[in-house]
C-alpha positions as CSV (number, residue, x, y, z in Angstrom):
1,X,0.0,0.0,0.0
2,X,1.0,3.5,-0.5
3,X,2.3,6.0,1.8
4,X,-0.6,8.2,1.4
5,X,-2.8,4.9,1.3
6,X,-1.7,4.4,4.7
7,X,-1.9,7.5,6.2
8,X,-5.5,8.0,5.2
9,X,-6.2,4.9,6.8
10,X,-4.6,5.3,9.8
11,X,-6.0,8.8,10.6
12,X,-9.3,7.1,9.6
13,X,-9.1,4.9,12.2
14,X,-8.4,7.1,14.9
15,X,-11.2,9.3,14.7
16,X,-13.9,6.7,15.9
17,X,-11.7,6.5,18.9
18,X,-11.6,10.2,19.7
19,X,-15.4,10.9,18.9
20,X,-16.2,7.7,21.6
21,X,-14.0,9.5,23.7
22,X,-15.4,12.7,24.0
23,X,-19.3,11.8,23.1
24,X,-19.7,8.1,24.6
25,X,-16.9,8.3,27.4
26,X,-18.8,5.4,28.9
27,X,-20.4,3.4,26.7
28,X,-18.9,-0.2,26.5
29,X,-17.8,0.2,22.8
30,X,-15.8,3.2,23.8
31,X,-14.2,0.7,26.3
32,X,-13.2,-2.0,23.7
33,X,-12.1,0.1,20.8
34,X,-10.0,3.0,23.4
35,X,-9.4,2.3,27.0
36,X,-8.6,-1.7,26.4
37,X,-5.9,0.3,23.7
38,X,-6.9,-1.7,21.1
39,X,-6.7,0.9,18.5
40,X,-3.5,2.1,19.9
41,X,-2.3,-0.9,19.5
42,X,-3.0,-1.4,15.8
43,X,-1.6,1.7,15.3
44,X,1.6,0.9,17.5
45,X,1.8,-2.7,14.7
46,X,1.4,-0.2,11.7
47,X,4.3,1.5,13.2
48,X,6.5,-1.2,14.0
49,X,5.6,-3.0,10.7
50,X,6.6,0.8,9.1
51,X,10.3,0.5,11.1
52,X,11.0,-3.1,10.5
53,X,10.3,-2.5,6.5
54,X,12.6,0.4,6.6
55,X,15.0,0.2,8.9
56,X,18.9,0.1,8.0
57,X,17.9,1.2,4.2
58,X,16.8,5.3,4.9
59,X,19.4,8.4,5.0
60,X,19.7,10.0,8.5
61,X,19.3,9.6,12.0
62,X,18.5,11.2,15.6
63,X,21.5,12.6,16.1
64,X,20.9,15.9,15.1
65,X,17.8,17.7,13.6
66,X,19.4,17.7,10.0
67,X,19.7,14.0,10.5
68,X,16.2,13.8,11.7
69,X,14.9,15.7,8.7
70,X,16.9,14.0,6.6
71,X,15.3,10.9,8.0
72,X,11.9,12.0,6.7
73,X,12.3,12.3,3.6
74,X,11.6,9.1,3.2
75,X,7.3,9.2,2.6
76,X,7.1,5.4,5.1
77,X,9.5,6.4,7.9
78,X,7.5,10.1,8.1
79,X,4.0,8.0,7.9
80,X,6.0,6.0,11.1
81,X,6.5,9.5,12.5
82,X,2.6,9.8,12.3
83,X,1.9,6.5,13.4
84,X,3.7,7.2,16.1
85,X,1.9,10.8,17.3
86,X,-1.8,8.9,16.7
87,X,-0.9,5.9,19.2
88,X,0.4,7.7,21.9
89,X,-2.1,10.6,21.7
90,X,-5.1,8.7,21.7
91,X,-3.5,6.4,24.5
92,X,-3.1,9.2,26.3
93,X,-6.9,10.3,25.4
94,X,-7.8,7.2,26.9
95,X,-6.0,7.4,30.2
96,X,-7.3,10.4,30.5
97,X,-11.1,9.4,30.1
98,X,-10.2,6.6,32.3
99,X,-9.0,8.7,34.8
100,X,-11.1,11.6,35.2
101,X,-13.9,8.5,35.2
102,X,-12.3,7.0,38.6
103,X,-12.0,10.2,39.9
104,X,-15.6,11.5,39.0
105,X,-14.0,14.5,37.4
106,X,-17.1,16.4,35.0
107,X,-16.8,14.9,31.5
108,X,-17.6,18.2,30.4
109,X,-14.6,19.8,31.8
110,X,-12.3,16.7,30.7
111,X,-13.7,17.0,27.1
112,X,-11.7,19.8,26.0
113,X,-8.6,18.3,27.6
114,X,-9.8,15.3,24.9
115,X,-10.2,17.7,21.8
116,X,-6.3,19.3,22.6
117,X,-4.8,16.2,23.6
118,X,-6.2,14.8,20.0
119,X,-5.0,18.4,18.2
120,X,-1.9,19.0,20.3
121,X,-0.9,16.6,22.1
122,X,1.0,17.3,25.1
123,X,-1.3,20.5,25.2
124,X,-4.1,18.6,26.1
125,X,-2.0,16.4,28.4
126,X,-1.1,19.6,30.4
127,X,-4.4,20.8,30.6
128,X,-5.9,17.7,31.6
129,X,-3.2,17.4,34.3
130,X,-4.1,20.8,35.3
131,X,-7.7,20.5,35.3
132,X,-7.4,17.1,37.6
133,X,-4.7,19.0,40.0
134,X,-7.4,21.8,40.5
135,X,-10.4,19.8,40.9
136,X,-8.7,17.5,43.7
137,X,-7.0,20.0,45.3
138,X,-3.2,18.5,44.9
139,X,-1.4,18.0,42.2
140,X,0.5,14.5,41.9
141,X,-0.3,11.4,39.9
142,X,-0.8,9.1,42.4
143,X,-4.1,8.3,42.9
């Protein structure tokens, strides 16, 4: 499959992910498909199957951000890249969800913590750490 083949699909299949997240937080579905990780986990064997078809034949590296660009330039390792950003952002999404859940935190405050982490990542991450410090009056990660 192409590149661009791949990407659509894998962006595809994280929406349904993030729309249970922030519109079905509890429905059992939303459990299967996000909080088990299952989706991350596809995503996380598109990714490795992306390194292992790649690795030792691209230009570049991580040494350096030349050598990182230079790394991207090839179309399947930057798709990787991508891979990469949707698995661990939606994982994240659903720790979140899972968390604020346990805790009782208002879905309606946690859902914009949802839409950033999805757009930004470590944005939302931030927020929704900062949003969960406020609400339970201390700030650690504990409980």
């Amino acid at each position: 499959m192409s590149a661009e083949g791949l990407f659509v699909l894998c962006s595809g299949l994280v929406m349904p992910g993030w729309l249970l997240l922030v519109f079905a937080p509890r429905w059992r579905w939303t459990d299967r498909l996000v909080s088990l990780n299952l989706l991350p986990l596809l995503l996380a064997a598109v990714y490795l199957g992306l390194i292992i078809s790649r690795f030792g034949t691209a230009e570049g590296g991580f040494g350096s951000l030349a050598r990182v660009r230079q790394l991207f330039q090839d179309p399947y390792l930057l798709l990787a890249g991508w891979a990469h950003y949707l698995a661990f952002d939606l994982f994240v999404g659903g720790w979140e969800a899972r968390d604020a859940r346990r805790l009782g935190l208002p879905h309606l405050l946690v859902a914009p913590c949802l839409v950033l982490t999805l757009l930004f990542g470590p944005t939302g991450f931030l927020l929704y750490c900062a949003l969960r410090g406020a609400l339970r009056g201390r700030f650690t990660m504990t409980e």
